[in-house]
C-alpha positions in Angstrom: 129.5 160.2 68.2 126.4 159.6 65.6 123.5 161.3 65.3 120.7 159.3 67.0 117.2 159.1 64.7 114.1 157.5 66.1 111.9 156.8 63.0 108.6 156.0 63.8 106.7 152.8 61.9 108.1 150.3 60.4 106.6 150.1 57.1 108.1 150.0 53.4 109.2 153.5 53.7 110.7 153.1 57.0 112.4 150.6 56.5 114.2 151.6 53.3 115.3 154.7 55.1 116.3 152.9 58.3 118.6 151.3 55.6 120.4 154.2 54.3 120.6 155.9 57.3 122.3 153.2 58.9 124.7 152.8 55.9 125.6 156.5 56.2 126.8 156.0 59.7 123.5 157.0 61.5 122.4 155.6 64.5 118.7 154.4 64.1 115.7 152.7 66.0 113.4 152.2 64.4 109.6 151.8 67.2 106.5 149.8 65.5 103.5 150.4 67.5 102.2 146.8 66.4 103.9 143.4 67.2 105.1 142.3 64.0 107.3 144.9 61.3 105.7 145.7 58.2 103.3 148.4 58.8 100.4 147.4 56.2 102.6 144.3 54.8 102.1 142.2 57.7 101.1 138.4 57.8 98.1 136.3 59.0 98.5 132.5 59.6 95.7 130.4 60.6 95.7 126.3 60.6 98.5 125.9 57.8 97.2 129.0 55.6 99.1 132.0 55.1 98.2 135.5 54.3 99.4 138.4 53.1 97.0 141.0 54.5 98.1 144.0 52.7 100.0 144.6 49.3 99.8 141.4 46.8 101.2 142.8 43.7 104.7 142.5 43.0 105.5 145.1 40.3 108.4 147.1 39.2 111.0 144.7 39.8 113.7 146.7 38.9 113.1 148.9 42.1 113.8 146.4 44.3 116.5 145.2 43.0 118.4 148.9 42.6 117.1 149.0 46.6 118.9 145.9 47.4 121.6 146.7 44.7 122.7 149.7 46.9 123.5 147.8 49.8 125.4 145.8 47.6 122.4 142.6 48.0 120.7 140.8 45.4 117.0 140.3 45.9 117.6 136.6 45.1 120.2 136.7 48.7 116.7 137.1 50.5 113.6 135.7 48.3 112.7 133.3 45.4 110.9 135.4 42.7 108.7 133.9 40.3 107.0 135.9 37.2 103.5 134.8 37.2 102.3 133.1 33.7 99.9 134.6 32.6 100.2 137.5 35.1 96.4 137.8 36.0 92.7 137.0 34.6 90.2 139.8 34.4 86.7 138.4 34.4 83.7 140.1 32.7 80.0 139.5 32.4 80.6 137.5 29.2 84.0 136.6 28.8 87.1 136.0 30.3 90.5 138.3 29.1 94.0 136.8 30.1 96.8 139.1 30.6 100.0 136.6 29.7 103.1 137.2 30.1 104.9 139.1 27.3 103.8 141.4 24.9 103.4 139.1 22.3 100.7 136.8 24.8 99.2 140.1 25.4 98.4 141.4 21.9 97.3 138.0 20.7 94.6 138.4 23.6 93.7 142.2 22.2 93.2 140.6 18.7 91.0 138.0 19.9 88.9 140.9 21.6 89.4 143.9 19.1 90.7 143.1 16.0 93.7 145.3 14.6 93.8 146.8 18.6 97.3 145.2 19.0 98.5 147.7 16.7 97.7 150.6 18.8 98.5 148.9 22.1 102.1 148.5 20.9 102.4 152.7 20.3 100.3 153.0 23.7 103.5 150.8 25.2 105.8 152.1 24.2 104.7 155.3 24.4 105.1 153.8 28.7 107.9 152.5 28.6 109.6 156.0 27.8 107.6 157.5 30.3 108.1 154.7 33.3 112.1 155.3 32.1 111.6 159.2 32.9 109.2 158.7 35.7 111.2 156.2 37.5 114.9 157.4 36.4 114.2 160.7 37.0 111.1 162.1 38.4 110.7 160.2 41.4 114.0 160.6 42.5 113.4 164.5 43.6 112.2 164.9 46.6 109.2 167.5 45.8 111.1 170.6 47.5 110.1 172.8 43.8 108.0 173.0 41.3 111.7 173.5 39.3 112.3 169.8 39.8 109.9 168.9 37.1 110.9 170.9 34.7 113.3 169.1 32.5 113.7 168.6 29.0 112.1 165.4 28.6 109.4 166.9 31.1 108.6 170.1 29.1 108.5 168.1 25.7 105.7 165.6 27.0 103.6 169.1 29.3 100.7 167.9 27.7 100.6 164.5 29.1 99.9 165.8 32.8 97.1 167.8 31.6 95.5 165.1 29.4 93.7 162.1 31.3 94.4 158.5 31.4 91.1 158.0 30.3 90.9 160.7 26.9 94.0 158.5 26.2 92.9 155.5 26.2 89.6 156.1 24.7 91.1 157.9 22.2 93.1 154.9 21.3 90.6 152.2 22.1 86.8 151.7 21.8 85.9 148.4 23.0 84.8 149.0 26.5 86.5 145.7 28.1 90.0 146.6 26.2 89.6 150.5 27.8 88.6 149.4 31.2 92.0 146.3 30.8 94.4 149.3 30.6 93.0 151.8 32.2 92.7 148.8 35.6 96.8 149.6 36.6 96.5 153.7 37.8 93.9 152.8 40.1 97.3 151.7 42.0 97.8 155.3 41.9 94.5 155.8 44.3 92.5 158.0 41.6 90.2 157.6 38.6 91.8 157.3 35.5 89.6 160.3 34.6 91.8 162.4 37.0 95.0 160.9 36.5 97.6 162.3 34.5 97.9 160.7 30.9 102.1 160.7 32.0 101.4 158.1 34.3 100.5 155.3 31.7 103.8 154.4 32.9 102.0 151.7 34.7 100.8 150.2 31.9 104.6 149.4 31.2 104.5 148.1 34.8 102.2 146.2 33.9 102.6 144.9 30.4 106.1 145.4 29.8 107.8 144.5 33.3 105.4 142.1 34.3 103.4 140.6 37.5 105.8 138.9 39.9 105.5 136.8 43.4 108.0 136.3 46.3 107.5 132.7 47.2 106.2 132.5 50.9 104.5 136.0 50.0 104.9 139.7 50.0 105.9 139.6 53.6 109.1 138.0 52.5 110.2 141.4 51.0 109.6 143.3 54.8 111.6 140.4 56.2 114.7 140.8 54.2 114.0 144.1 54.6 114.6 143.8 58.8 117.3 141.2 58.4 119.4 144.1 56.2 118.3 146.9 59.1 120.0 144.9 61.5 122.6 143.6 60.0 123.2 147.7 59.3 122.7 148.3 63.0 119.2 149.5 63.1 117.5 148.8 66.4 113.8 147.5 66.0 111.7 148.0 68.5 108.1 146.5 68.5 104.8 146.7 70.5 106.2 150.6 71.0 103.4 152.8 70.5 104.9 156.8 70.2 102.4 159.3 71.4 104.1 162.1 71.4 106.8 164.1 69.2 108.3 166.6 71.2 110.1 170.0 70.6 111.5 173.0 72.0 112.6 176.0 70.0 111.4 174.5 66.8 113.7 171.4 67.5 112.3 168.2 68.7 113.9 166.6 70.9 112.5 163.5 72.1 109.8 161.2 71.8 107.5 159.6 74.0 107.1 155.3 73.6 105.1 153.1 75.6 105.1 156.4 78.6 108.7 156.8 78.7 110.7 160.0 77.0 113.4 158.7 75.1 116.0 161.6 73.4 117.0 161.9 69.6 118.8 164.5 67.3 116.1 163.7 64.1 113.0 162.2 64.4 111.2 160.5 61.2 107.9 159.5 61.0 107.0 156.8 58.2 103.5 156.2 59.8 100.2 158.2 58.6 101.3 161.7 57.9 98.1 162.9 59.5 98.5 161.0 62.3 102.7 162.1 63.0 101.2 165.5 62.9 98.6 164.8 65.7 101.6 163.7 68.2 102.5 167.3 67.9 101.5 170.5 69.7 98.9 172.2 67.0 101.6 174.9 66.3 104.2 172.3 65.2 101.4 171.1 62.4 102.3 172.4 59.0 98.9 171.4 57.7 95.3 171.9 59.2 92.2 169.4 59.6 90.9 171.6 56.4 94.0 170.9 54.3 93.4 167.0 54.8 90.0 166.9 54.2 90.2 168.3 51.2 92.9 165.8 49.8 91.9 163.3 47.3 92.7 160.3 49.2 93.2 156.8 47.5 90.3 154.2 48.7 89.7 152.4 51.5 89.3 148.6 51.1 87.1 145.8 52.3 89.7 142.8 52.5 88.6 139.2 53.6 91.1 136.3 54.1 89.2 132.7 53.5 90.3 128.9 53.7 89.2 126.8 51.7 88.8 123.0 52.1 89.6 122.5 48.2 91.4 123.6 45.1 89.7 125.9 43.2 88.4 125.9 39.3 89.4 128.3 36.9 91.0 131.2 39.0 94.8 132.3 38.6 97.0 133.9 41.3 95.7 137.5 40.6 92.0 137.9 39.4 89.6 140.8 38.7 86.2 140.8 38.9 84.9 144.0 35.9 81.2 142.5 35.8 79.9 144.8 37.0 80.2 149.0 35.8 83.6 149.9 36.1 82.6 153.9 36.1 79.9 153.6 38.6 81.5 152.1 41.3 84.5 154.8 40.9 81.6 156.9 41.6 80.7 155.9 44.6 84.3 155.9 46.1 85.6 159.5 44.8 82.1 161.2 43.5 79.6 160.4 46.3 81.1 158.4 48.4 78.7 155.6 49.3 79.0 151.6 50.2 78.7 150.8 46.3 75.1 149.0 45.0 77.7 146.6 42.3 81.2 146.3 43.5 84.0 145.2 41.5 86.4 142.9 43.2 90.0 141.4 43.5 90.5 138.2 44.3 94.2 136.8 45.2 95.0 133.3 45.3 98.9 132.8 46.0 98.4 128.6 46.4 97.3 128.5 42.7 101.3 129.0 42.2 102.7 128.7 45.8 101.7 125.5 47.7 103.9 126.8 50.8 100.8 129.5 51.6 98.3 127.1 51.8 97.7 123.0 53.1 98.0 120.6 50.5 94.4 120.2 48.7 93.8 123.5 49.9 93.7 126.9 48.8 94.3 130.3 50.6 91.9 133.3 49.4 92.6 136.6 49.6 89.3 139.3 48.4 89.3 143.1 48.2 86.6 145.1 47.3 87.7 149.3 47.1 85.5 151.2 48.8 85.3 155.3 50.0 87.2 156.0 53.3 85.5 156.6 56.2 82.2 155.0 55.4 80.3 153.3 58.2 82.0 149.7 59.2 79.8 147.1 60.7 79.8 143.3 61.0 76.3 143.2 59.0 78.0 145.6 56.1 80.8 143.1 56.0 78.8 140.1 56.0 76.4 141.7 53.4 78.8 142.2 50.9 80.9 139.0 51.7 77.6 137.4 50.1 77.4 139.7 47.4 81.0 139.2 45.9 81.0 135.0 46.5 77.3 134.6 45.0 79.2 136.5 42.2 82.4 134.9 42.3 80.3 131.3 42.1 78.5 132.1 38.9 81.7 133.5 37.1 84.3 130.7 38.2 81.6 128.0 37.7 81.9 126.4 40.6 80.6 126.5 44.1 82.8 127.6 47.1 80.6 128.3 49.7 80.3 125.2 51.0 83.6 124.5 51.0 84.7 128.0 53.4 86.8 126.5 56.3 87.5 130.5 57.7 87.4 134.2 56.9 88.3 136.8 58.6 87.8 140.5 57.6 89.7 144.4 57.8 87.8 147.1 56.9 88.1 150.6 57.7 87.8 150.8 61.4 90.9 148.4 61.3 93.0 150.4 58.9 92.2 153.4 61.4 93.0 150.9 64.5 96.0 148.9 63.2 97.6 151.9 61.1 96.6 155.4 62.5 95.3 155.9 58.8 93.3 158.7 58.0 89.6 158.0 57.6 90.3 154.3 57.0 92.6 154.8 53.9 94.2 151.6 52.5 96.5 153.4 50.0 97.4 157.1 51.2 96.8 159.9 48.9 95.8 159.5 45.6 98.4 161.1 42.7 96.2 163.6 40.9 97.4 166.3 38.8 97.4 168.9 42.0 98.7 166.4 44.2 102.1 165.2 42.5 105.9 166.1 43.4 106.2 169.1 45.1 102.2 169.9 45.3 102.4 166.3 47.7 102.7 167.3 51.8 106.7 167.6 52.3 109.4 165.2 53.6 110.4 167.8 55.7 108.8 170.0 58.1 108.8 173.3 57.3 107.9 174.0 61.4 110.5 171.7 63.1 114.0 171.5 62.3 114.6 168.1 62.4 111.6 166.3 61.6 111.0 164.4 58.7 108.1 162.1 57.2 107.9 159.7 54.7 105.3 157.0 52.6 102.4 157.0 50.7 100.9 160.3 51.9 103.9 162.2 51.1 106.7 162.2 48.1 106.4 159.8 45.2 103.3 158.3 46.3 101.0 155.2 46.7 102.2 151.5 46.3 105.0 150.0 47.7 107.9 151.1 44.7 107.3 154.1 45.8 107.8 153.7 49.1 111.2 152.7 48.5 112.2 155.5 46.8 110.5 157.5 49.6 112.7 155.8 52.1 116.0 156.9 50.3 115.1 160.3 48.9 114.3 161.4 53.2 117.3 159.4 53.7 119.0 161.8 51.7 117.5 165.1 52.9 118.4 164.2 56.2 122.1 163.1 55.1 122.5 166.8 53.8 120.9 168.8 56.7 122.3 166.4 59.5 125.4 165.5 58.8 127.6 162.9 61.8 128.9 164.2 64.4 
């Protein structure tokens, strides 16, 4: 007979450890409180225009495919992926930068800003591609049990690195302000400023630079798709619309959970939605960490996301823009320093028509605009609106052309959403930012330390933020749970 594991959410994380469960002989249901899988990677459609309302950045490639690659599955068995060229535009008061797509594209761009800067940005590169190799061939892979985990040789020969900043790096390297704030634009995948992020992780610069910006055709929401076709062609049961409210235990061993009013019994239990949030369905004793602990945290921001039709193409935008007009320090400021609804926002604007005419009618294009914002600020309808203005008078002026006008739709998520749809912990769109004190094992554990067989995993625990991550998350409590639970 197998062991039976509920897993709870449906997420990245989930998902990837529904996976390897099942392929270790496990028998697994997985229950989504919401009616569509995905957790955060979830689609909205609306008169022929598609959405991703979540993630939008396809990065790290080669973590998808070594995902897939362990079921024996090619990511091309499940989705056409395109490598966008150039990879993203970064708009500025006064110019324009264009991030291409290689190297070569890249440090002819730095030379038209900075002359002679392509000749440090080559050291800076490399200097991340020998840290992503460590980072993602070796670090991530532990699953923050001991501090001994990061002690390696390649670790102990680069200490410094994790107590240097991003930002003394960069600056250090660089002096024209757009160039700094162009490299120093990936870690705030990470959730932190890049003045409190470890100078190690430059490692997303070689995401960025050296790997490249990639998209799924038919969107991000083609990845969670082949995702659940693998789960069930595994054996995972999905179960959807199944709210859990409670986890419960007896002698520090839980042994059921409670969906939609009914008690249904399981020999693990794994949570992959908001770590906070799993730890409310438990009796306070059964919490390994308190309300203090969490408030504390450095979490990653919140996000202020609208999804707009348009009734035309659109001038002078790519698939992926950024919008640095405006101070790039200030308004990390107001998210991390005093939190605040920010005076000058930057923005992101997606545009996945530009290069995929399936996500939006012909003629037409499909906008996707985030602005980062504090968690748990107030959320109101006038706050929305407000700032919807703000970014599109902006976006006008930039782009050169007027869009207003032209606005079939929009519809917004902000925090009260993130709370609503997600469970997420003051409105948090990415989990827990990776500062130096909250990496590895210093990051809330995979297991509990309270409850025998209960596990958690994504953003807010082991490796971190962003959806990579996620998949290794997925495997590495797939693994803990393979060693302390083994078949029956």
């Amino acid at each position: 007979m197998k062991n039976k594991i509920a897993i709870i959410g449906s997420g990245f994380s989930a998902l990837s450890a529904a996976c390897y469960l099942a392929k270790d002989g496990f028998n697994v249901s997985v229950f989504e409180k919401n009616d569509t899988v995905g957790g955060r990677c979830r689609q909205f459609k609306k008169d022929g225009f598609t959405f991703d309302m979540g993630p939008s950045w396809y990065w790290m490639p080669d973590i998808f495919d070594k995902f897939f690659n362990d079921f024996d599955k090619k990511t091309s068995d499940f989705y056409q992926l395109d490598k966008l060229a150039p990879a993203y535009k970064i708009f500025f008061n006064d110019e324009v930068i264009t991030i291409g797509d290689t190297m070569e594209k890249i440090c002819e761009e730095f030379e038209r800003i900075e002359k002679g800067s392509s000749i440090p940005l080559k050291k800076f590169i490399n200097k991340a591609a020998d840290n992503y190799n460590i980072a993602i061939n070796k670090i991530v892979l532990k699953p923050g049990v001991s501090p001994l985990e990061l002690v390696t040789k390649d670790t102990v020969t680069r200490l410094d690195q994790f107590f240097k900043t991003i930002s003394s790096d960069v600056r250090r390297q660089f002096k024209n302000p757009k160039l700094i704030s162009t490299l120093e634009f990936p870690v705030l995948f990470l959730g932190a400023k890049p003045s409190n992020t470890p100078s190690f992780y430059s490692f997303m610069n070689y995401a960025d630079f050296g790997l490249g910006t990639w998209h799924p055709k038919g969107g991000m929401y083609q990845i969670i798709l082949a995702m659940r076709q693998l789960a069930e062609e595994l054996g995972v049961t999905i179960n959807v619309n199944s709210n859990v409210t409670n986890i419960n235990v007896e002698n520090n061993t839980s042994t059921s959970i409670t969906v939609n009013g009914k008690t249904l019994k399981f020999d693990v239990v794994l949570s992959g939605a908001d770590y906070h949030h799993s730890e409310t369905l438990l009796d306070r004793k059964y919490r390994q960490y308190s309300e203090k602990y969490w408030n504390n945290k450095t979490f990653a921001p919140s996000s202020l996301l609208f999804y707009v039709g348009f009734d035309k193409k659109l001038k002078n935008v790519n698939h992926h823009n950024l919008f640095f007009d405006t101070n790039f320090e200030t308004h990390a400021e107001d998210i991390y320093d005093n939190p605040k609804w920010p005076k000058e926002p930057l923005f992101y604007a997606n545009f996945p028509s530009v290069t995929d005419n399936s996500m939006a009618p012909n003629g037409k294009e499909n906008g996707f605009f985030l602005i980062p914002i504090a968690p748990n600020l107030e959320d109101t309808p006038q706050l929305r609106e407000q700032y919807f203005d703000i970014i599109m008078s902006r976006f006008e002026k930039l782009t050169q052309q007027d869009v207003k006008n032209s606005i079939i739709f929009k519809e917004s998520f902000c925090v009260k959403d993130f709370i609503e749809a997600y469970n997420s912990y003051k409105g948090n769109a990415y989990g827990m930012a990776n500062t130096l004190t909250q990496t590895a094992f210093l990051r809330p554990n995979l297991k509990s330390k309270k409850v025998n067989n209960l596990y958690f995993t994504g953003q807010l625990t082991v490796p971190g933020p962003g959806v990579p991550p996620a998949l290794i998350s997925g495997k590495l409590v797939a693994e803990l749970i393979q060693k302390h639970h083994q078949k029956l």
